[in-house]
C-alpha positions as CSV (number, residue, x, y, z in Angstrom):
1,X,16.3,28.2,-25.3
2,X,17.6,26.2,-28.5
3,X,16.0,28.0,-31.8
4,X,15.4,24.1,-33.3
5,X,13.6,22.4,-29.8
6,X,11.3,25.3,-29.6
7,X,7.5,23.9,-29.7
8,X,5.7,25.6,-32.6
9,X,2.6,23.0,-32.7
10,X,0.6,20.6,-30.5
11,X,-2.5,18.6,-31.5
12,X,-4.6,16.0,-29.3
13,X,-6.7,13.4,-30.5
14,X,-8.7,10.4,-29.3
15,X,-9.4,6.9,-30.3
16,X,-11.2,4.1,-28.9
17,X,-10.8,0.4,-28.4
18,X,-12.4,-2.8,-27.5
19,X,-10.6,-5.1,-24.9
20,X,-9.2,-8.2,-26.4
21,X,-10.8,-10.0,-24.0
22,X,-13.7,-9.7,-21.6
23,X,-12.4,-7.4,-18.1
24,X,-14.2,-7.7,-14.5
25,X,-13.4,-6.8,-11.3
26,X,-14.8,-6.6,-8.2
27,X,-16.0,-3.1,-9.2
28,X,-16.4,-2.8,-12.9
29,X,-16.3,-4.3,-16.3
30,X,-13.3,-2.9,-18.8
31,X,-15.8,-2.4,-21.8
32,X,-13.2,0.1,-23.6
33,X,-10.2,2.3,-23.4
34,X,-10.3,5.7,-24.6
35,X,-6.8,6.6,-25.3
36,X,-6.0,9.8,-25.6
37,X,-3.0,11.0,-28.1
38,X,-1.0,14.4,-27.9
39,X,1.8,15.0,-31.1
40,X,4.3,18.0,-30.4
41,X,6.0,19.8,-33.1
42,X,9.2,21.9,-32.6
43,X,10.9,24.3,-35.0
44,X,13.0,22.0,-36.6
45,X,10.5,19.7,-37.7
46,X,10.7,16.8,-35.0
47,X,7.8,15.5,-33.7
48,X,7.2,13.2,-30.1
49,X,4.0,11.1,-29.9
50,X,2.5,10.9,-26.7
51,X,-0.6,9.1,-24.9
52,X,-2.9,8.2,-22.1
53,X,-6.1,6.6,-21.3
54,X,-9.1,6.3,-19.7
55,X,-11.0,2.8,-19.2
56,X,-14.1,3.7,-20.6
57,X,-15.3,7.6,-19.8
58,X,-13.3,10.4,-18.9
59,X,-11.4,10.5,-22.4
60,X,-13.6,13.3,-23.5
61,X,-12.8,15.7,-20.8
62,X,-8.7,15.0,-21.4
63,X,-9.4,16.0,-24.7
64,X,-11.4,19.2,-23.7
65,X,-8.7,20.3,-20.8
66,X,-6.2,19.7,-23.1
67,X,-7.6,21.4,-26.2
68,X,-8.5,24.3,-24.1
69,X,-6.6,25.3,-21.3
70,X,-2.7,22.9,-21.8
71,X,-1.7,23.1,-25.5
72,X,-2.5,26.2,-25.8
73,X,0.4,27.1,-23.3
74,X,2.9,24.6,-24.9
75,X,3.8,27.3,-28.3
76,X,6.9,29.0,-27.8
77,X,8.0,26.9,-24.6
78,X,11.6,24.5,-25.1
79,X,10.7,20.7,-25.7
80,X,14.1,20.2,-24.1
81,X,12.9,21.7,-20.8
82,X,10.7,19.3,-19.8
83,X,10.6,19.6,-15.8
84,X,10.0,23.6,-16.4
85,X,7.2,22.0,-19.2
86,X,5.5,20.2,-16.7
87,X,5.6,22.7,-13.9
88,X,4.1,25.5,-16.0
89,X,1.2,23.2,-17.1
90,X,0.7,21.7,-13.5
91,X,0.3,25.5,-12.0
92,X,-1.8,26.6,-14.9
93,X,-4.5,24.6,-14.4
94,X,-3.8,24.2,-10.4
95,X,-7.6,24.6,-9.7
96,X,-7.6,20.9,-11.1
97,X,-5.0,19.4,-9.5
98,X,-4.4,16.7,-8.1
99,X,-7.0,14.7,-10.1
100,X,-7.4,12.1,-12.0
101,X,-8.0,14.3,-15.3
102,X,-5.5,16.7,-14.9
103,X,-2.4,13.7,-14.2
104,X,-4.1,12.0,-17.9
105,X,-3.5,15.2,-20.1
106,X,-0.2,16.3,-18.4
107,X,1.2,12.5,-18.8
108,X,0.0,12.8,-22.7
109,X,1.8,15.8,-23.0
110,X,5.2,14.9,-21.3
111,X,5.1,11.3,-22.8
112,X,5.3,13.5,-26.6
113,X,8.4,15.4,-24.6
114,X,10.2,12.6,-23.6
115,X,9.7,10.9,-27.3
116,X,11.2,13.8,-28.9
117,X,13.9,13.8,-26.1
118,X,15.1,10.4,-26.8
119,X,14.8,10.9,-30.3
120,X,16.6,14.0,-30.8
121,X,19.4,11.8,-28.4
122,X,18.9,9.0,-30.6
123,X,19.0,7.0,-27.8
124,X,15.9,4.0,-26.3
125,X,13.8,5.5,-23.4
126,X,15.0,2.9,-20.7
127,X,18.7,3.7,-21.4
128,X,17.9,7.6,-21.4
129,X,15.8,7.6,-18.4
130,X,18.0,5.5,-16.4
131,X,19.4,2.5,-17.8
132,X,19.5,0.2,-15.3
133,X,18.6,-3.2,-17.4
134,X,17.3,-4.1,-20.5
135,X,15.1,-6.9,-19.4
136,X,12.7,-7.0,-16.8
137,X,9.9,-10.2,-15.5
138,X,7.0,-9.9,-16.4
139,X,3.6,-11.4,-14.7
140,X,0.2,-12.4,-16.4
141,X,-3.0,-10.5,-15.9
142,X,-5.1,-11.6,-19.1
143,X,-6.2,-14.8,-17.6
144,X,-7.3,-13.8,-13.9
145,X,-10.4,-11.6,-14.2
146,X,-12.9,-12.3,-11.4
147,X,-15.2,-14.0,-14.0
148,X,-13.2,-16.5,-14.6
149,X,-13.8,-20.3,-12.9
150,X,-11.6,-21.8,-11.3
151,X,-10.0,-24.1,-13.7
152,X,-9.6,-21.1,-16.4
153,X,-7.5,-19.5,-13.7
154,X,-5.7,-22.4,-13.9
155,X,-5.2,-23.0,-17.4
156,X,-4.3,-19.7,-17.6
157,X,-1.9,-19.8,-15.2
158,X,0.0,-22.9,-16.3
159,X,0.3,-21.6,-19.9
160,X,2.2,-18.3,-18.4
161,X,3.8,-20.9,-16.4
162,X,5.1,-23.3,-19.3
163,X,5.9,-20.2,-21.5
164,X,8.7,-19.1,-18.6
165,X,6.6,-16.8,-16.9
166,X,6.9,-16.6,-13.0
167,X,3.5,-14.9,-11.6
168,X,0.1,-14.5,-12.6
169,X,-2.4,-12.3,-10.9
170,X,-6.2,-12.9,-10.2
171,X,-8.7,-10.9,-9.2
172,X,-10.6,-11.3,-5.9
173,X,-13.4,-9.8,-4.0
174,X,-16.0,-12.6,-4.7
175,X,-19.3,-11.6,-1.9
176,X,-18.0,-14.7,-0.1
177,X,-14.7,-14.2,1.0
178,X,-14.3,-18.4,1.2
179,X,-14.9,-18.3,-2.8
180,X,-11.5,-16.1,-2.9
181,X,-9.8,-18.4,-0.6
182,X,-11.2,-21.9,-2.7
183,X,-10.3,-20.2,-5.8
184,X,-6.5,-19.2,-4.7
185,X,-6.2,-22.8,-3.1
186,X,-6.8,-24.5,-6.0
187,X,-4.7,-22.3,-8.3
188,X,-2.0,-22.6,-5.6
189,X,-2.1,-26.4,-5.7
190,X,-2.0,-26.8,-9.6
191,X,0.8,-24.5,-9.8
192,X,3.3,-25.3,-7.0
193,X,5.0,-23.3,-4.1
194,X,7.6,-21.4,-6.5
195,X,5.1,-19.7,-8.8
196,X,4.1,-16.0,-7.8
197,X,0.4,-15.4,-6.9
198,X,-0.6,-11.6,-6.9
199,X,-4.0,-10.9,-5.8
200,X,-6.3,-7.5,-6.4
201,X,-9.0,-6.4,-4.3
202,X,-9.0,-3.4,-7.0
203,X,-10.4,-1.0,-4.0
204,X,-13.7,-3.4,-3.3
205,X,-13.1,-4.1,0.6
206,X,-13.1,-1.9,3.9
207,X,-10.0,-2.2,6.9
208,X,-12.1,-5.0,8.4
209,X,-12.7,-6.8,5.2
210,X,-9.0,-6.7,4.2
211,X,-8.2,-8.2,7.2
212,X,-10.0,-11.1,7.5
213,X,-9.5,-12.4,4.0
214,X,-6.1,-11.8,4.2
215,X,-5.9,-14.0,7.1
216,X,-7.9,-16.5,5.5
217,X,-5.2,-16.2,2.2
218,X,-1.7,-15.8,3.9
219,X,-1.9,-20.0,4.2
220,X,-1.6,-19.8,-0.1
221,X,1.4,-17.0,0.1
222,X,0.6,-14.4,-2.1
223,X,2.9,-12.7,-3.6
224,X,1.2,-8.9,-3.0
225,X,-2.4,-7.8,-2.3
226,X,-3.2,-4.7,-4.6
227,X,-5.3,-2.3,-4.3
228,X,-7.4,-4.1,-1.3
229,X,-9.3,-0.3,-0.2
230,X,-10.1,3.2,-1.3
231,X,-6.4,4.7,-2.3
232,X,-7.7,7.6,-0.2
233,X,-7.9,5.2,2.6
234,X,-4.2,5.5,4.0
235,X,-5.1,4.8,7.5
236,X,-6.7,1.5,6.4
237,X,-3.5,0.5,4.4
238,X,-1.5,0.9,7.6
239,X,-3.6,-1.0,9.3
240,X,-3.7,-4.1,6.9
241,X,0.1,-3.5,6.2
242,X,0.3,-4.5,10.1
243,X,-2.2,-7.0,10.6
244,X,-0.9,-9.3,7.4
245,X,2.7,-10.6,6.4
246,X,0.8,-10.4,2.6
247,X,2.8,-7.4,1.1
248,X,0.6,-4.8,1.0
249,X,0.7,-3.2,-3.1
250,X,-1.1,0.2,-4.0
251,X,-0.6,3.3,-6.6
252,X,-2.5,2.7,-9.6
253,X,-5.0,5.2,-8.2
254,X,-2.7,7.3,-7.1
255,X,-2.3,10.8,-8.7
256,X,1.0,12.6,-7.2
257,X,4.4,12.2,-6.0
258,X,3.4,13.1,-2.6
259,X,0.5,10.6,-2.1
260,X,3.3,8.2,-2.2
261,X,5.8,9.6,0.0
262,X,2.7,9.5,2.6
263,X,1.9,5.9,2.1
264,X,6.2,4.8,2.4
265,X,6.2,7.1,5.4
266,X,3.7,5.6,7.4
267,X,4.0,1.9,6.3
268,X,1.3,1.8,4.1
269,X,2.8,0.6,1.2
270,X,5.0,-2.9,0.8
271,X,5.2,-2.6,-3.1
272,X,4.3,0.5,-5.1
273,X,2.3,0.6,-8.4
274,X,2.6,4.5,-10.1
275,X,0.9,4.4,-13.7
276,X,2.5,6.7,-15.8
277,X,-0.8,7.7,-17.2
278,X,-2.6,8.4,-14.1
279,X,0.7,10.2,-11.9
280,X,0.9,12.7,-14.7
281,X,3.9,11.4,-17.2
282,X,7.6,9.9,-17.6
283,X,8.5,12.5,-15.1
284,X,6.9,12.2,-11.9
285,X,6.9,8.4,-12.8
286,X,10.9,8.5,-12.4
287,X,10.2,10.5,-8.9
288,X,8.1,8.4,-7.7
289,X,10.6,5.1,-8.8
290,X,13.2,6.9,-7.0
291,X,11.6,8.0,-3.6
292,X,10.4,4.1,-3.7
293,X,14.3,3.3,-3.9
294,X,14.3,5.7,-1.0
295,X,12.5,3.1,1.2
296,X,14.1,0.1,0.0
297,X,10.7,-0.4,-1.8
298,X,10.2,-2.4,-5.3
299,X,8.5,-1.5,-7.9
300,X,5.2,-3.0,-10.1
301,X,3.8,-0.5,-12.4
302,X,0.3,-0.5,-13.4
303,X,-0.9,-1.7,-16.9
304,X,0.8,0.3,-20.0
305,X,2.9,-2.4,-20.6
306,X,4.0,-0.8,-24.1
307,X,5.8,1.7,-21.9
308,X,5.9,0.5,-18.6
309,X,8.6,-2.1,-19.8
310,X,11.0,0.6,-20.5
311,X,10.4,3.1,-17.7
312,X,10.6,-0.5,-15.7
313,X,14.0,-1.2,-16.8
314,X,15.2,2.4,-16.3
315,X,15.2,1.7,-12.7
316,X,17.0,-0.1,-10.6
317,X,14.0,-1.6,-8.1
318,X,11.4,-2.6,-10.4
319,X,10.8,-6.1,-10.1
320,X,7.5,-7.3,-12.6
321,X,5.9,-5.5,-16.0
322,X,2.0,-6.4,-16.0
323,X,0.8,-8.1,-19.2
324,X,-2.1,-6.7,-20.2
325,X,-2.8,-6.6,-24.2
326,X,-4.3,-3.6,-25.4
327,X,-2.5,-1.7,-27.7
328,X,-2.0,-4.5,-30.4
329,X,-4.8,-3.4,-32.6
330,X,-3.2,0.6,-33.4
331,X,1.1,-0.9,-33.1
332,X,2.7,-3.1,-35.8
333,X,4.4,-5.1,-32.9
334,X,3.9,-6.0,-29.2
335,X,5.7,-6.6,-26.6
336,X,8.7,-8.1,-27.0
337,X,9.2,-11.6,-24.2
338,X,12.1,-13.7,-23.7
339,X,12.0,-16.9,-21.2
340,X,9.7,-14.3,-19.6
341,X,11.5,-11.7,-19.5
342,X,10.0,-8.3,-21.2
343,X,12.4,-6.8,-23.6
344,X,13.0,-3.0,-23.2
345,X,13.1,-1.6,-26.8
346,X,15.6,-0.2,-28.3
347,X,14.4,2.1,-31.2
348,X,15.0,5.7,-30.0
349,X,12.3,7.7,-28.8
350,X,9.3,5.4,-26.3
351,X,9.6,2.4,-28.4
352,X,6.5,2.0,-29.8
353,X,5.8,0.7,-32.9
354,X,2.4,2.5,-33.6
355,X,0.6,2.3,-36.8
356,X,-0.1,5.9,-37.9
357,X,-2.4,4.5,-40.6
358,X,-4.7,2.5,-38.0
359,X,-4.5,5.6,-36.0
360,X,-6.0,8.3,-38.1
361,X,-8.6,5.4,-39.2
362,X,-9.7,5.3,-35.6
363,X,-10.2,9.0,-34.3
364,X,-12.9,9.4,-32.4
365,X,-14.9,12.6,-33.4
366,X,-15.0,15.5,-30.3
């Protein structure tokens, strides 16, 4: 162990905020995201900011496993050591694991690593955690919720269009399965043949369900169908991944490595989505990028866009960063795009420009 990376603090804390814009689905409204914060200390005064979230409830038991059972363990252990870090956390609490709120606090916790890592390098997350380009596409999500009409879609879509953008993704999953198909149709024919159309079920159908509508929306070529059953449901994806030439994209709701080696080995899986948050950090993320390489799969992660551009551009098969505005309100910039390409930063450490002010104002109280 080196004297100066040895942890000698850890702290979490929580703050809330409002969408920018109204969030729906075809199984919930996005009302707020509770982001959950961990700071790390070593001896020699560094410190590594890291985060995670919750869309709407779960935030408060993060905080509790975190404050309880994970920092605790983190004094005395090397910040450098980050695998052995995550591993001793991951067995410590193993009667939680693999879960939902486990994968949040241990992806707040390495995030803070992995700051002070590429800090203490001096050197921009994407470059230390691969490298592979600075600038990755990046598709619209902001203007396709399911509550949206028809010609919103549109108009959303044609501004992400005119801006340089090459895909925007709407929601589907309307009761009528003919509403999804009139709906893509008429994006489809305001937009033009090269434009990328993603579509998300976000979990909302069965096997059966899948099937048909994605019979009824291969005429419209979609560019993916996300999330179209349970994530539990790897039987089901197999199925659909058969029955449709609509690649077939999942992982958002996916909490470990091994979920996804499954999915690639059965067929289940034409695209995969890991969110850092919710797979448990920087470093299972990079796993799971890599085992996707494996299978001459591409890459889309889910949401995060604040970090996803620069874990994005760290590998060499990720092909699309999801815009999705939420951190704007506690950073002092956004999301850097170029002729619609994202911009991986390059400030040393994760590359985000938070406002430390904004965030003490907006702790929540536990």
């Amino acid at each position: 162990m080196t004297a100066k990376t040895q942890i000698r603090r850890a702290r979490c804390f929580m703050v809330e905020l409002v969408p920018e814009t109204p969030r729906t689905d075809a199984i919930q409204a996005f009302v707020k995201q509770q982001t959950i914060f961990v700071e790390i200390e070593t001896a020699d005064g560094a410190t590594g900011l890291g985060y995670s979230y919750t869309i709407g409830t779960g935030g408060h038991a993060v905080m509790a496993l975190l404050t309880h059972d994970l920092l605790p363990v983190l004094e005395g252990l090397d910040a450098a050591e980050i695998e052995t870090v995550w591993q001793r956390l991951f067995w410590h609490t193993h009667a939680t694991a693999v879960g939902a709120i486990t994968s949040l606090a241990l992806a707040a916790v390495d995030l803070a690593l992995w700051d002070l890592r590429c800090k203490n390098a001096r050197l921009p997350l994407w470059q230390m955690a691969g490298g592979a380009r600075r600038a990755v596409p990046v598709y619209d999500t902001e203007g396709g919720w399911l509550h949206l009409s028809a010609d919103e879609l549109i108009a959303g879509a044609l501004r992400a269009k005119a801006a340089g953008w090459s895909g925007v993704k709407i929601k589907i999953g309307k009761p009528d399965p003919h509403e999804d198909r009139a709906r893509l149709g008429a994006l489809r024919e305001a937009v033009g043949p090269a434009f990328n159309i993603m579509l998300d079920a976000n979990q909302s159908l069965t096997a059966a369900d899948a099937i048909r509508r994605a019979r009824l929306l291969e005429a419209f070529d979609p560019y993916w169908l996300e999330e179209p059953l349970p994530a539990e449901d790897i039987e089901g994806h197999v199925q659909l991944a058969r029955a449709t030439s609509i690649p077939v994209a999942i992982g958002e709701s996916i909490y470990a490595v091994s979920h996804f080696r499954e999915y690639l080995q059965r067929g289940g899986a034409g695209i995969v989505q890991p969110d850092v948050a919710r797979i448990g950090g920087i470093t299972p993320w990079l796993k799971t990028a890599h085992l996707a390489e494996a299978f001459n799969v591409k890459v889309a992660p889910h949401f995060l866009m604040e970090i996803h551009v620069s874990l994005s551009a760290a590998v060499p098969n990720a092909i699309y960063v999801e815009h999705i505005p939420q951190l704007r309100a506690l950073t002092h910039s956004g999301l850097a795009i170029v002729n619609g390409m994202a911009q991986a930063p390059m400030t040393p450490g994760l590359g985000i420009d938070w406002d430390f002010e904004v965030l003490r104002e907006r702790r929540v109280a536990i």
